[in-house]
N, C-alpha and C positions, 0 to 999 in steps of 0.2 A: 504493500500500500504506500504510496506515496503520502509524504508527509509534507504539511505547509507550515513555511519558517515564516511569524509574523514580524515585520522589522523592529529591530530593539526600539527606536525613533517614535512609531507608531505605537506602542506598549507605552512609554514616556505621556506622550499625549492622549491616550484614553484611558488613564491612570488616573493623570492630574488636570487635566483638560476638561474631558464630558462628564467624569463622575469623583466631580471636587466633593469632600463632605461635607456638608450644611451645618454649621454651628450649632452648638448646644449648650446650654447654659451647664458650669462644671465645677462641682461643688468647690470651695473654697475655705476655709474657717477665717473669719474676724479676726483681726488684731486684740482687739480687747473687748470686753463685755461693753453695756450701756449702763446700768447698774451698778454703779461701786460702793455699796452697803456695808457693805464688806468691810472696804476699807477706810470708809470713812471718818476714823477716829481719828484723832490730833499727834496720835503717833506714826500712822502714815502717813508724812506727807510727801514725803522721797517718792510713795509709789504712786503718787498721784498721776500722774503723765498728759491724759488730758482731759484729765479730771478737774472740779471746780476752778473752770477756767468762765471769766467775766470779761467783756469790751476786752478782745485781746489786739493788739495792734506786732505786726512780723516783719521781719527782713531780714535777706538771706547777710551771713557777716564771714568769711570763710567758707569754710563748708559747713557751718548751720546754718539752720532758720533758727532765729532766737523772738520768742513769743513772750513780753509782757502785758500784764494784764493786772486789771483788780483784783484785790484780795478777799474776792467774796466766799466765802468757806458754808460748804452745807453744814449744818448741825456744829457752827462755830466754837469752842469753847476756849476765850482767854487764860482763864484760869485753872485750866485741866493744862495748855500748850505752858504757862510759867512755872507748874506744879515738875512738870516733864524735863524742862529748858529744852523746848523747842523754838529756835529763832523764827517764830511768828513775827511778822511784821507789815510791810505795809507795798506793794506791786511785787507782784509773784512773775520768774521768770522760767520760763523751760526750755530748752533747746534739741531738735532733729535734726539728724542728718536727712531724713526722707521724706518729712512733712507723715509720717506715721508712727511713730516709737516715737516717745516724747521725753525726756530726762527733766525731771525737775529739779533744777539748779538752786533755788531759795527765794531769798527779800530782797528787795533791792534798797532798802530803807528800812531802818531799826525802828522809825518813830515818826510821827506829822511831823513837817519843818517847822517853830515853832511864830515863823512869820506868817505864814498859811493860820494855824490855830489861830492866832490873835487877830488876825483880818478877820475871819468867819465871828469870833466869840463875838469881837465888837459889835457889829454890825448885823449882828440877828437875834438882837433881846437877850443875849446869854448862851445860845443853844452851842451845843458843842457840835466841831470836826468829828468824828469818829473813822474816817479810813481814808484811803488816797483810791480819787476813782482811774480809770480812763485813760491809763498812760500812752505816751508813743517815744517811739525811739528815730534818732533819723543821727546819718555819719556826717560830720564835719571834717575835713584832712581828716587825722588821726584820732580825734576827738569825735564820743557817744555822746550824742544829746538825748536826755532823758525827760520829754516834758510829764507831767503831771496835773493833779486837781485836786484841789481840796474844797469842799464845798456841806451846807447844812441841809440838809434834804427838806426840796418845795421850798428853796430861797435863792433867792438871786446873792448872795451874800456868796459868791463864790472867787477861785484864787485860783489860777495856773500857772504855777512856778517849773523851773529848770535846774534840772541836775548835770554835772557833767561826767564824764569820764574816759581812762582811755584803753578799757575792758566792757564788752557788750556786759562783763558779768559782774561790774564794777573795783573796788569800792567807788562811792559818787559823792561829788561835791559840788553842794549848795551853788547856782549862780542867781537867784533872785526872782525876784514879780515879772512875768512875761504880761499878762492882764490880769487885773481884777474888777470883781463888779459888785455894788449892792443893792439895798432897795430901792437906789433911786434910777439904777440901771436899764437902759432897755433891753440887752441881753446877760447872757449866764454864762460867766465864763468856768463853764467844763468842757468835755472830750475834744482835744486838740490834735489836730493833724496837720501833718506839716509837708511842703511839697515845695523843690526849688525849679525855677522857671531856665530849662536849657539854654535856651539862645540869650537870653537877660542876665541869668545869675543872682535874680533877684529870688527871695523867702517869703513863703505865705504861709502863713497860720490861719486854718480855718477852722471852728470852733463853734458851740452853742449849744441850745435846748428850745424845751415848749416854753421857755422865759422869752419872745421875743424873736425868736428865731434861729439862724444860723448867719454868722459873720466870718469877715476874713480880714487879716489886717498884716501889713507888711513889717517883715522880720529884717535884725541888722543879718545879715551873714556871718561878720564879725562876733556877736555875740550873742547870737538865739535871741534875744529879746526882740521888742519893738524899735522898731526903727526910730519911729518918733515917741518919745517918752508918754506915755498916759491914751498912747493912743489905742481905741479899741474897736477900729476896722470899719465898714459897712457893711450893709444887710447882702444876702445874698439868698439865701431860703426861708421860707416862713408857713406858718401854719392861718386857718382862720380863725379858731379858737382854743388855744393852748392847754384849756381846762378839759378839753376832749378828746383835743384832735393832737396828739405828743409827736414831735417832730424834736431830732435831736444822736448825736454818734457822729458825723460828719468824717469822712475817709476822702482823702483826694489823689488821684493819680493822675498819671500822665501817659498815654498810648504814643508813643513814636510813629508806629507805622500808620496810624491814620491822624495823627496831627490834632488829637482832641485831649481835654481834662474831665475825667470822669468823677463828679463827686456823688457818690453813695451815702444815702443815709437813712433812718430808722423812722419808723411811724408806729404810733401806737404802745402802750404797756407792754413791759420788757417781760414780764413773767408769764405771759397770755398768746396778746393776739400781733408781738413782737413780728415786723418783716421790714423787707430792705428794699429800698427806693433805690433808683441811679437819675441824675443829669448828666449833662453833655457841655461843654462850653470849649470854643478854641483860644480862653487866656485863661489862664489859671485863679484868676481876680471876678471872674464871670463878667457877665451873664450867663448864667446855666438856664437850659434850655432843656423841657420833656420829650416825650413821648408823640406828643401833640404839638410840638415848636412853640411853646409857651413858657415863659419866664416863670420859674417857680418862684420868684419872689412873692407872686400872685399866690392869692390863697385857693387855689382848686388843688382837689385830689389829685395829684400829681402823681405818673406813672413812666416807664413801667416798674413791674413789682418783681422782683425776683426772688426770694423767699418770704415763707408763711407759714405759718402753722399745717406741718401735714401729717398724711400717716399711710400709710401701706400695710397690705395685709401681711397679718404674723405678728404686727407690733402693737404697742399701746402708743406710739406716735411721738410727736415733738413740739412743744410750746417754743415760743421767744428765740424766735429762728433769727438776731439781728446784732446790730452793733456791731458791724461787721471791718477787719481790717482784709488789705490786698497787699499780697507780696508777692512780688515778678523775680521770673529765674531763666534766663535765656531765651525769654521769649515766650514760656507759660508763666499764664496768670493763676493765681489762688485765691480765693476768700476764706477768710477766717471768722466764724464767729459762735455766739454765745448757743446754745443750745437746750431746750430742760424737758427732761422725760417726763412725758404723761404719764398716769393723769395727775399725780401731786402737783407737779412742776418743779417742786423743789431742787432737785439734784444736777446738777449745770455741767454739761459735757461739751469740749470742744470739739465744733466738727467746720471739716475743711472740705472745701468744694472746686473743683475746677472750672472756672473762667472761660469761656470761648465768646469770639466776637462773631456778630452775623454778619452778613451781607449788607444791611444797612449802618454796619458800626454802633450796633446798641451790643451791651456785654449781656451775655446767659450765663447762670450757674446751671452746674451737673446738679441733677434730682437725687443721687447719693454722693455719699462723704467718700472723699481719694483716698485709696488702698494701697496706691503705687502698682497700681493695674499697667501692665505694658503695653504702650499705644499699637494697634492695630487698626487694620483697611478690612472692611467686611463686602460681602457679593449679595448681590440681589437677594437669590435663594435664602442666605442667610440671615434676613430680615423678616421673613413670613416665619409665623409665629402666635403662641399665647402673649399677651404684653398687657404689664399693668401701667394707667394711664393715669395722672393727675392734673385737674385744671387748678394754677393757682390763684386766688380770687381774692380780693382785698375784703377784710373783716365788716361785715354786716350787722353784726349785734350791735346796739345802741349800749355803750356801759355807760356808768354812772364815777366818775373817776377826779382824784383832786393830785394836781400836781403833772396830769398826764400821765395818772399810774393809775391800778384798779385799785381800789379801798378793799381794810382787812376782810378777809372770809369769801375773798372772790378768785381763790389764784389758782382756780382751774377753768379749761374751757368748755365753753357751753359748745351743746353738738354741733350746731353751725359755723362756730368758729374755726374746725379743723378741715382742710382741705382734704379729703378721703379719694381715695382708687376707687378706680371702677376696671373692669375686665375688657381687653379688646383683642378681638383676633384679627391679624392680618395676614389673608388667605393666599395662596403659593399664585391665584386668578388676579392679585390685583384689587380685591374685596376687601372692605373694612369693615367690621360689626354687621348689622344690618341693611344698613343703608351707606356706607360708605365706599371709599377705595384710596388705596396707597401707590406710592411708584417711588423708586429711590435711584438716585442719582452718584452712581459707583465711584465716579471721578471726583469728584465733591462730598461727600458721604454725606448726601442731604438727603432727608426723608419728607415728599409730600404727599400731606394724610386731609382727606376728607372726609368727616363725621357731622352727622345731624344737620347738613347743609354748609355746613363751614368748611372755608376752604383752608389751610395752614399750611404755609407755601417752604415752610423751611425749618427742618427739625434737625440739627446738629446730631450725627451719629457717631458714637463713637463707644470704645470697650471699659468697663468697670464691675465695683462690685456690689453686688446685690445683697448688702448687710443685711434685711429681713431674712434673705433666703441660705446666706451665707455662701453666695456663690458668686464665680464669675459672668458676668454676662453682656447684655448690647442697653446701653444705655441711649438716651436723646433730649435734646433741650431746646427751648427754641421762645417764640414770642408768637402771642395771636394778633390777630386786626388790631385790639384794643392794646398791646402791652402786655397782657398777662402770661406769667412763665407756664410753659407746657411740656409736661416733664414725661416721660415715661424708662420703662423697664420691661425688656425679654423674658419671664417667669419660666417658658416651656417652649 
């Protein structure tokens, strides 16, 4: 019988050619729990990692990322940590090499600066400082600038002062009053971010809360302060009614490749219905500019919305998704921010997200926290699938709130407040749900999905991890008509 030799060439290509195999989501385990119960007493605090992490602000400094933040501590106890001699104190620092394993380095401050204390005592009927909020870090030559805040909660009686040093891990020394503010103030000088202008070389401090809004005011170079002594900036973001509607975290960056300033910032009660805003502006001083080409100085709900309160199935969910900082690394972006497990809220986890910019230049967060997933290009086939879908929607419930915080015995969310899944199959036909249809663009790795009559023309596709499921899988992010993030997840 004769025999037929098939060309080795042709084996090659109907190997990997006609019968590529079609991605599967593959189990994975977590880096770390969500839940740290465990260890949450005042003798671990080494293992904290990214744990009771508050308003963190990052930047990469060698080969780490070095993350300070407020020292908000779940289940706080001073007097258990002085019983112990544990160096509690006052902005907490951690540093990774991969933006996932976190090493919790200490305090950056033994104590409030004692000029900080006395500004606030003065100047709010007696009430005392009790912590240092909202730090950032940013490099001068060889020299760490440490800005900080000290402030009396629900008072404009607020201080942002400057540490220096010339170790991201200190020790730091005192350089003085960058701004302060009190009752007679129109804004609040807390959470400070600081951004220098490339082609100028000029320093911006941008800064604020629901006191008034959000301000920016020019820095010496020379030495972190204000450039002009007393001076404290113009308005640049503002809310309609600060009693309701909390606006306040201010983060500012700067994109090179598309020549814009993106300032990010918070709306809403940090323990609840917390989510993060973005503008757009081409000076670092603004005008910033929405969603809608609107001047957010203006009081309208200003979009889009990039995180919110959500939850996916398998979990109990995530409050006070905000306060968010960004740290860039050759060209990837990250978001950093505050986190708290449902349904208490109590327990405050840091989760880090990946950054992509669209086709129109608005930035999207990734719908799960970065694993250090290895970037990958995915094929058509490999998109048709189970996929859990989230729309994120800005907070609906009317609260009742002072200061722009919820009032005691409300700090959990009401069921409409959480952004929940829903199930969608995109079929191998082109099919989306029931009345839909998909199509994805290989070259691009852009997914356009048609559901309920809406058209959503551009969903970021790309590889990650599926922390409810603890797997690797196809993640996507993107924006609707309106602005609003549109997240999904490959479950099957």
């Amino acid at each position: 019988m004769k025999q037929h030799i098939i060309p080795v060439l042709f084996l090659v290509f109907y190997i990997s050619g006609c019968h590529q195999a079609t991605f599967k989501p593959t189990p994975n385990p977590n880096p770390w729990e969500d839940n740290y119960l465990a260890i949450s007493g005042m003798e671990h605090y080494k293992h904290w990692g990214a744990y009771n992490v508050h308003d963190p602000a990052c930047k990469k400094i060698g080969g780490y990322y070095y993350t300070y933040s407020t020292d908000a501590i779940y289940n706080e106890n001073r007097k258990e940590a002085a019983e112990k001699e544990i160096p509690i104190g006052y902005i907490q620092i951690r540093k990774s090499k991969d933006l996932v394993d976190w090493e919790f380095v200490g305090w950056a401050l033994s104590k409030i600066p004692r000029e900080a204390t006395e500004w606030v005592h003065q100047h709010s009927g007696g009430r005392e400082a009790t912590n240092i909020w909202a730090p950032y870090i940013v490099q001068h030559n060889d020299v760490y600038r440490l800005y900080y805040c000290v402030s009396a909660f629900g008072r404009k009686t607020s201080y942002i002062g400057l540490a220096e040093s010339p170790s991201p891990e200190g020790p730091w020394d005192l350089k003085g009053c960058v701004v302060r503010t009190d009752n007679e103030s129109i804004m609040n000088a807390i959470d400070p971010s600081v951004i220098v202008d490339p082609e100028t070389g000029k320093w911006w401090m941008h800064y604020g809360s629901f006191f008034g809004g959000l301000f920016c005011v020019e820095l010496d170079p020379a030495t972190g302060l204000t450039k002009t002594e007393n001076d404290q900036g113009h308005l640049i973001a503002r809310r309609a009614n600060y009693r309701k509607d909390n606006l306040e975290a201010p983060e500012i960056i700067y994109h090179p490749g598309l020549k814009k300033y993106f300032l990010f910032y918070s709306y809403d009660p940090l323990m609840t219905t917390y989510n993060v805003r973005v503008s757009r502006s081409n000076s670092p001083e603004g005008p910033f500019y929405n969603f809608s080409d609107k001047d957010v100085r203006d009081t309208i709900n200003s979009f889009p919305i990039l995180t919110a309160p959500y939850r996916f199935e398998g979990h109990s969910g995530w409050a006070g998704v905000a306060h968010c900082g960004v740290v860039e690394d050759n060209g990837r972006y990250f978001m950093l921010h505050q986190a708290r497990l449902s349904p208490q809220n109590q327990l405050m986890v840091l989760h880090i997200r990946e950054i992509f910019f669209n086709s129109d230049g608005w930035p999207v967060v990734s719908p799960e926290r970065y694993a250090g997933t290895t970037p990958r290009s995915f094929r058509t086939h490999d998109i048709a699938g189970e996929w859990e879908m989230i729309r994120i929607i800005e907070p609906l419930h009317e609260r009742q709130l002072e200061a722009g915080q919820i009032l005691w015995g409300e700090g959990e969310l009401k069921d409409k407040e959480c952004n929940k899944s829903f199930k969608l199959d995109l079929r191998k036909n082109g099919s989306a749900g029931t009345n839909g249809k998909w199509s994805f663009t290989e070259q691009k790795q852009i997914l356009k999905l048609t559901i309920d009559n809406e058209e959503i023309q551009e969903l970021i596709i790309f590889a990650g991890q599926d922390w409810e499921n603890e797997q690797e899988t196809i993640l996507f992010t993107g924006l609707d008509s309106r602005g609003r993030s549109v997240w999904g997840k490959r479950v099957k």
